[in-house]
VMD Tcl script that draws the C-alpha trace (Angstrom):
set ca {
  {0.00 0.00 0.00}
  {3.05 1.92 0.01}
  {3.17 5.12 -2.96}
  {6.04 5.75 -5.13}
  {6.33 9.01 -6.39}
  {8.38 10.14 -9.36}
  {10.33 13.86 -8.26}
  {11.82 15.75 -11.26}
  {14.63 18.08 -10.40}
  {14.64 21.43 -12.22}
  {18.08 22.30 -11.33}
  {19.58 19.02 -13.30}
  {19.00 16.64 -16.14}
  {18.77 13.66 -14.42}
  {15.88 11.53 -12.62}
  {16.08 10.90 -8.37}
  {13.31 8.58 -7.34}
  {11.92 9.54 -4.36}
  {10.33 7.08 -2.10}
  {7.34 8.42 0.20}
  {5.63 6.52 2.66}
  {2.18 7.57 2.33}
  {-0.44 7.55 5.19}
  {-2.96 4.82 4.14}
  {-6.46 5.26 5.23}
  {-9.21 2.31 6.60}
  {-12.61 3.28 6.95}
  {-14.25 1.47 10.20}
  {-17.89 1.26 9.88}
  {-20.10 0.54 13.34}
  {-23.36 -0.64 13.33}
  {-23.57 -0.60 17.17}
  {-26.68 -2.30 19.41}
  {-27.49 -3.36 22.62}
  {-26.01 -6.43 22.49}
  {-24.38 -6.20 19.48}
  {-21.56 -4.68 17.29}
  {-21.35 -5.18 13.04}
  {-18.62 -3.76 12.07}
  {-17.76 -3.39 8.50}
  {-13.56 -2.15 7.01}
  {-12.92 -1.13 3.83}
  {-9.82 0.88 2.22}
  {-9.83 4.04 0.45}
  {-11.34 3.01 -2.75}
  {-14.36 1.73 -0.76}
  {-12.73 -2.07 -1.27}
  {-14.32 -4.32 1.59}
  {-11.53 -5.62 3.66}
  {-12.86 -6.79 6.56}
  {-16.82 -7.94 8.17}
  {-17.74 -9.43 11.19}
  {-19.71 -9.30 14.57}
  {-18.94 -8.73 18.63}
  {-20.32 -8.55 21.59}
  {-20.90 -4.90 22.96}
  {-18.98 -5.36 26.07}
  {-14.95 -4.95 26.66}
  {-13.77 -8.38 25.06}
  {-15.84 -7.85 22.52}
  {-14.20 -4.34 21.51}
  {-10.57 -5.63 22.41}
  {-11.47 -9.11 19.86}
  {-12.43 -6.95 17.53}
  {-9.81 -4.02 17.40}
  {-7.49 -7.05 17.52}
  {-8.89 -8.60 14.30}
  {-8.94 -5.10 12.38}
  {-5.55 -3.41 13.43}
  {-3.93 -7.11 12.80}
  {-5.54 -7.23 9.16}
  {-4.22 -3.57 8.99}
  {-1.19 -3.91 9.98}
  {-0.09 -6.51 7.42}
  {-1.39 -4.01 4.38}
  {0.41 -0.84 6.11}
  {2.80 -0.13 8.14}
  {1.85 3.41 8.61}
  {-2.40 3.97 8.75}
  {-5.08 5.79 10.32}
  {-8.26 4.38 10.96}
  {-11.48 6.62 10.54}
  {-13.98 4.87 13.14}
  {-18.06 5.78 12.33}
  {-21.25 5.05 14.53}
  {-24.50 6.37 14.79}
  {-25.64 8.34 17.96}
  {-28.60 6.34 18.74}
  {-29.32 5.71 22.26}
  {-26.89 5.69 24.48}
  {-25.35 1.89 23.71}
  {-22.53 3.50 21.04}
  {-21.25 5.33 24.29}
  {-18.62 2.91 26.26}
  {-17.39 1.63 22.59}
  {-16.57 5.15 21.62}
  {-14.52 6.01 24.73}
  {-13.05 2.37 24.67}
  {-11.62 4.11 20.79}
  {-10.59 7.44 21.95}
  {-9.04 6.10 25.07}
  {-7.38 2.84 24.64}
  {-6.74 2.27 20.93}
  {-3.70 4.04 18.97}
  {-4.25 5.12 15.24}
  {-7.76 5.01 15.59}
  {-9.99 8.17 15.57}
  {-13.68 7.85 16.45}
  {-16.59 9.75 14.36}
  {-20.19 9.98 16.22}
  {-22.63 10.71 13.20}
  {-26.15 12.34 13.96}
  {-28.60 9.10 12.52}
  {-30.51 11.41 9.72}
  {-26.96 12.33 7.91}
  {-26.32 8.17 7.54}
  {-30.08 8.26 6.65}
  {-29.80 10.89 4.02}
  {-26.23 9.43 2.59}
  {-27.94 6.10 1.97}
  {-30.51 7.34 -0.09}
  {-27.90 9.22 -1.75}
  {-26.33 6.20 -2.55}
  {-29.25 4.15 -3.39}
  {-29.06 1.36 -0.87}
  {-32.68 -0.30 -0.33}
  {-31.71 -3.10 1.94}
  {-32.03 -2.54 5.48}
  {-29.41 -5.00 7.52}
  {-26.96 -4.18 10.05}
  {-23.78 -5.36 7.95}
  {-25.73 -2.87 5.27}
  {-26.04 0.10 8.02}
  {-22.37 -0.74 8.95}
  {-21.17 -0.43 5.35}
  {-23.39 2.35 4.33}
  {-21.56 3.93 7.53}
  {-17.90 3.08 6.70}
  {-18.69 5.27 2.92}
  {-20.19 8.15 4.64}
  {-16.98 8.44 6.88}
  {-14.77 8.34 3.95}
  {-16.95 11.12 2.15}
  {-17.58 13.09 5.17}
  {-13.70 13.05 6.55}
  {-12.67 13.69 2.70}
  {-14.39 16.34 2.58}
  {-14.24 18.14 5.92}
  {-17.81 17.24 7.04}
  {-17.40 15.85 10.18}
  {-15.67 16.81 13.33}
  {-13.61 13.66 15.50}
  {-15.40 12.50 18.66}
  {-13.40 13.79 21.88}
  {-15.59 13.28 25.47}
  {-17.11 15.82 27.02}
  {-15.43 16.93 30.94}
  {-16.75 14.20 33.43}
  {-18.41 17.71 35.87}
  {-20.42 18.82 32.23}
  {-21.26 15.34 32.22}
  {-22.25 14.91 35.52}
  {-24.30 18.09 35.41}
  {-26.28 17.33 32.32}
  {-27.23 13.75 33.77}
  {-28.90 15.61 37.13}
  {-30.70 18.45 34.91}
  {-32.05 16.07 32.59}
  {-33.46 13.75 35.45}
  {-34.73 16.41 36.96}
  {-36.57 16.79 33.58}
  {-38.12 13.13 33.21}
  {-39.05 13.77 37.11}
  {-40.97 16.91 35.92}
  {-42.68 14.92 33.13}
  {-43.20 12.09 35.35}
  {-45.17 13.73 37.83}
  {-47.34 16.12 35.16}
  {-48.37 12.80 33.75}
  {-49.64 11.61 37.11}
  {-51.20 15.18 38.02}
  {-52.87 14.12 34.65}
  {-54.74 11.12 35.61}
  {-55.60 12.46 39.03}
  {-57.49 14.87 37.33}
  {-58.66 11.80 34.91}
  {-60.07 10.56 38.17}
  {-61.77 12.98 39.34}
  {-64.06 13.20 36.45}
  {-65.12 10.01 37.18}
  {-67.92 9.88 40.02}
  {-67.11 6.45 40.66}
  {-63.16 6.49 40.99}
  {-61.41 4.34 42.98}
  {-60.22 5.53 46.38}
  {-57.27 2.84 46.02}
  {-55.96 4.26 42.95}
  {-56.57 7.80 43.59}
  {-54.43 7.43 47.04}
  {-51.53 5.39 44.95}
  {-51.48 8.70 42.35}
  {-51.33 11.11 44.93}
  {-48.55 9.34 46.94}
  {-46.84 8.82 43.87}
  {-47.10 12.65 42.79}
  {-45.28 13.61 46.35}
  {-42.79 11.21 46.32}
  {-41.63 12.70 42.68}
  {-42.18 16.37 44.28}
  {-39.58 15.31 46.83}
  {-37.44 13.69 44.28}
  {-37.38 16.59 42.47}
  {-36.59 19.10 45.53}
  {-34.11 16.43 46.19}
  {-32.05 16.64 42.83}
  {-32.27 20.72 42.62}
  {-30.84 20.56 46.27}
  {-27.74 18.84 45.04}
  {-27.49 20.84 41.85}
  {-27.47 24.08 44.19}
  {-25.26 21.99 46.36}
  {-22.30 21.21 43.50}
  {-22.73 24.32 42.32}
  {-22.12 26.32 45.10}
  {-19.46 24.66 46.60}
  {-17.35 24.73 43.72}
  {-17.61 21.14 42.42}
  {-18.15 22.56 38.79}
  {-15.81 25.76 39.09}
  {-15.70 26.59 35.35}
  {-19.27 26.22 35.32}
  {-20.45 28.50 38.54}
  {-18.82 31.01 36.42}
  {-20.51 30.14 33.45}
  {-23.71 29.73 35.24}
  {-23.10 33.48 37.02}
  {-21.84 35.19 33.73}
  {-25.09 33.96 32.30}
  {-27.77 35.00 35.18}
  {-26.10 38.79 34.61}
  {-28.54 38.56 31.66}
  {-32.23 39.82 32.02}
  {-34.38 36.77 31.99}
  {-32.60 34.34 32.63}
  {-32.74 32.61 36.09}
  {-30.17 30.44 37.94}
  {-31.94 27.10 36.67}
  {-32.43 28.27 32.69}
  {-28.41 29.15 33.07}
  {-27.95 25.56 34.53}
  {-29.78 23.72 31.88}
  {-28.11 25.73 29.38}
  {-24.66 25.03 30.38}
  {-25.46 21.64 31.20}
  {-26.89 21.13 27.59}
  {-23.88 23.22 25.42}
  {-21.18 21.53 26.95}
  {-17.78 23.01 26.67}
  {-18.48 26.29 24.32}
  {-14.79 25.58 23.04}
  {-16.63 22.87 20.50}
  {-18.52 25.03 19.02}
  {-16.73 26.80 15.66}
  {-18.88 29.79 15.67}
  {-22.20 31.29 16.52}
  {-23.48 29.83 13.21}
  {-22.66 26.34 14.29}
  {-24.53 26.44 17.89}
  {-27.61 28.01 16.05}
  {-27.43 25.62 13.78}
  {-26.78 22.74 16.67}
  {-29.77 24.34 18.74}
  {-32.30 24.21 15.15}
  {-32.81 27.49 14.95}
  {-31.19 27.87 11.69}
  {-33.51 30.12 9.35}
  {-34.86 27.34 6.29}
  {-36.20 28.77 3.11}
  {-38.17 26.76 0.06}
  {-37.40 28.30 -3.35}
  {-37.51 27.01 -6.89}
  {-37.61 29.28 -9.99}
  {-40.43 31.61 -9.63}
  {-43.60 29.91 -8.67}
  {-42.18 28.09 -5.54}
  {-41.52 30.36 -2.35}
  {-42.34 28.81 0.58}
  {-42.56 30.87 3.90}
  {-39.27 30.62 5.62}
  {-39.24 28.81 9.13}
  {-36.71 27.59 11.54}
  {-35.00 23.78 10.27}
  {-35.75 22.33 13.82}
  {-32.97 19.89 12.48}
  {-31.09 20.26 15.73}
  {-31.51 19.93 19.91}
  {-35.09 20.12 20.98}
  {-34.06 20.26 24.36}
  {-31.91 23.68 24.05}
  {-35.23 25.22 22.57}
  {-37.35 24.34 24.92}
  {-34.80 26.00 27.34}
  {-34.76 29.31 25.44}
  {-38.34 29.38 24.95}
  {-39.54 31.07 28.37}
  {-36.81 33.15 29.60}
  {-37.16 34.82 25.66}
  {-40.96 35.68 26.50}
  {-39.86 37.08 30.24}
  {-36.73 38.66 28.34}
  {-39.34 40.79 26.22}
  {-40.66 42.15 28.87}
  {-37.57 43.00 30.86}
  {-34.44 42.89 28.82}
  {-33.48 46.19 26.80}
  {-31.98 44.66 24.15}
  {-34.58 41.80 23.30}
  {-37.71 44.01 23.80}
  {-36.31 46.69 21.37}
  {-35.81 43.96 18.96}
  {-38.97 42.56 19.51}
  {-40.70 45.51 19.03}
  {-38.99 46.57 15.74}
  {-39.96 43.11 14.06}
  {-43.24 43.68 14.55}
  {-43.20 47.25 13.53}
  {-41.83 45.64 10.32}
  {-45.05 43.15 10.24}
  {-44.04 40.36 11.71}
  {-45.93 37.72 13.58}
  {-45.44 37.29 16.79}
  {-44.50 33.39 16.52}
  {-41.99 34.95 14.00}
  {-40.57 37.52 16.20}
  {-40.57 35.21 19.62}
  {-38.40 32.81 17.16}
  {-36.05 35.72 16.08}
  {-35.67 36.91 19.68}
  {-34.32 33.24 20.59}
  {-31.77 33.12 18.31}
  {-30.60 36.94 19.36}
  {-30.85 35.50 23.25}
  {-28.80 32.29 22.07}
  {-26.18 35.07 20.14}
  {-25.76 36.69 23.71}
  {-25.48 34.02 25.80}
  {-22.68 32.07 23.40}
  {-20.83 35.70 23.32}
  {-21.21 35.52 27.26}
  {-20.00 32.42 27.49}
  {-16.91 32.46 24.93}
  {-15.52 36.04 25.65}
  {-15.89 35.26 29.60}
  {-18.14 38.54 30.07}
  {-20.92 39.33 31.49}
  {-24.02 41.08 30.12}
  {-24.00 44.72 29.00}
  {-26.98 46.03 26.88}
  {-24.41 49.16 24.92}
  {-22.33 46.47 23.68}
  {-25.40 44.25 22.10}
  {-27.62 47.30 21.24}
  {-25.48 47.93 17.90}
  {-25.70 44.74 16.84}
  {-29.55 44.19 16.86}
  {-31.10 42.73 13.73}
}
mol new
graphics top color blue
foreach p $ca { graphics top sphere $p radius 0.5 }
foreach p [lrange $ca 0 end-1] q [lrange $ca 1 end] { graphics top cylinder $p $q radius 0.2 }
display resetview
């Protein structure tokens, strides 16, 4: 797999061969499951090298990182391996981090499911298998690291881990106990409830209250105490900021992560869905344009209700508010608008290590 290059020297009349050792490329593709790993290798003119399946546990990532680097090894002796999976669920997770932590000349790629989605119907695949996914997977790494589409997999820091894990319990808590609030209500419509059932709702609806005061406690608790240090400050930077309380700057930080992953402002809009999406074609198609909602759901519903109390008491966002719909907006329209400005300050908070001041955003009102 070694390339030989011819060099011409334009100082002299003769030929020097030059021998270069280039860096050969495998593309790993993971079709990862619960219980189950397909994994599918193939070289850089999409030649198959390599198929089989392991058990998603340790010896079943050492077996097969064994089997690949081994087959590797005896085509190159200098390579880089481009590993793909889909983020679905949460079973991809301790395979990744086995990658990126214990395995040399490998580097991991965590691809959002609807880009592998789109790619295959790009490439016209019909079947539906897991050695298909898993090959379908190894091509879209090739394409996408060719051609600068994807960024490598590197973990987040174990306290933004830690933090998201309590804030998005605390979430399921919340939706937990709304849904049992829910049938209580159910209940009481009914003249002939049960007593039994009503007292099992009820008992279940304070235990989850208590839960819930339970897991804000210990938020407060880490917080405070400086268990998360980078991210009090983050968290303090960010309450500066008219309408936006202590838990809407928690959930935020908890849900962006290290802001140092982000490229630009474009990039975390984008990641967040609130990327403006048009539909145009010649001059008879012109769709209204509306946010792509191609991105977190969870970091919208977070800048959805401190943007309506940021109207009302923020400077910057109630000036901009106001001039969209002196311009004939709807309201839906504006609210939207006035997220993505909220998002633009709070990613400027957060990367310049500043805290909010309404002269320096005024100017830059859209």
């Amino acid at each position: 797999m070694s390339r030989f290059w011819w060099s011409f020297s334009p100082t002299c009349n003769t030929t020097r061969v030059v021998l270069i050792m280039k860096m050969v490329r495998f593309f790993l593709g993971l079709d990862v499951g619960k219980s189950e790993i397909v994994a599918t290798l193939m070289d850089d003119e999409e030649k198959e090298l390599f198929r089989g399946a392991f058990k998603n546990q340790l010896s079943g990532f050492r077996e097969m990182m064994k089997a690949v680097t081994g087959l590797t090894l005896n085509l190159a002796k200098e390579y880089q391996i481009y590993a793909g999976m889909e983020a679905t669920g949460t079973y991809y997770l301790k395979l990744v981090k086995f990658l990126y932590e214990k395995v040399d000349g490998v580097t991991p790629y965590v691809i959002n499911p609807n880009k592998v989605k789109k790619y295959m119907e790009y490439r016209g695949s019909r079947t539906k298998t897991d050695l298909q996914d898993s090959r379908i997977i190894a091509m879209c790494i090739r394409d996408g690291v060719e051609n600068g589409l994807f960024r490598p997999w590197f973990p987040s820091r174990k306290e933004h881990e830690e933090l998201k894990q309590l804030v998005r319990l605390r979430e399921s808590l919340l939706t937990m106990k709304n849904m049992e609030k829910n049938r209580i209500e159910g209940l009481e419509q009914n003249p002939d409830h049960s007593p039994h059932a009503m007292k099992i709702l009820e008992d279940h609806v304070a235990y989850l209250s208590r839960q819930i005061k339970e897991l804000e406690a210990i938020l407060k608790d880490n917080i405070k105490h400086g268990n998360f240090p980078d991210i009090e400050k983050d968290i303090e930077r960010l309450k500066s900021i008219p309408g936006i309380s202590d838990l809407t700057a928690t959930c935020f930080v908890s849900e962006i992560g290290e802001i140092e992953r982000f490229d630009g402002i474009k990039q975390i809009v984008a990641y967040a869905g609130l990327s403006p999406m048009e539909k145009q074609s010649g001059t008879s198609i012109r769709g209204k344009a509306q946010i792509c909602k191609k991105g977190s759901k969870k970091l919208r519903q977070i800048l959805y209700m401190p943007t309506l109390a940021a109207i009302r008491c923020n400077p910057v966002i109630k000036s901009f508010y106001e001039r969209l719909l002196e311009k004939g907006k709807k309201k839906m329209v504006a609210i939207t608008a006035c997220m993505r400005k909220m998002l633009h300050i709070m990613y400027g908070i957060m990367k310049n290590k500043a805290y909010f001041d309404p002269a320096l955003c005024m100017p830059n009102v859209r």
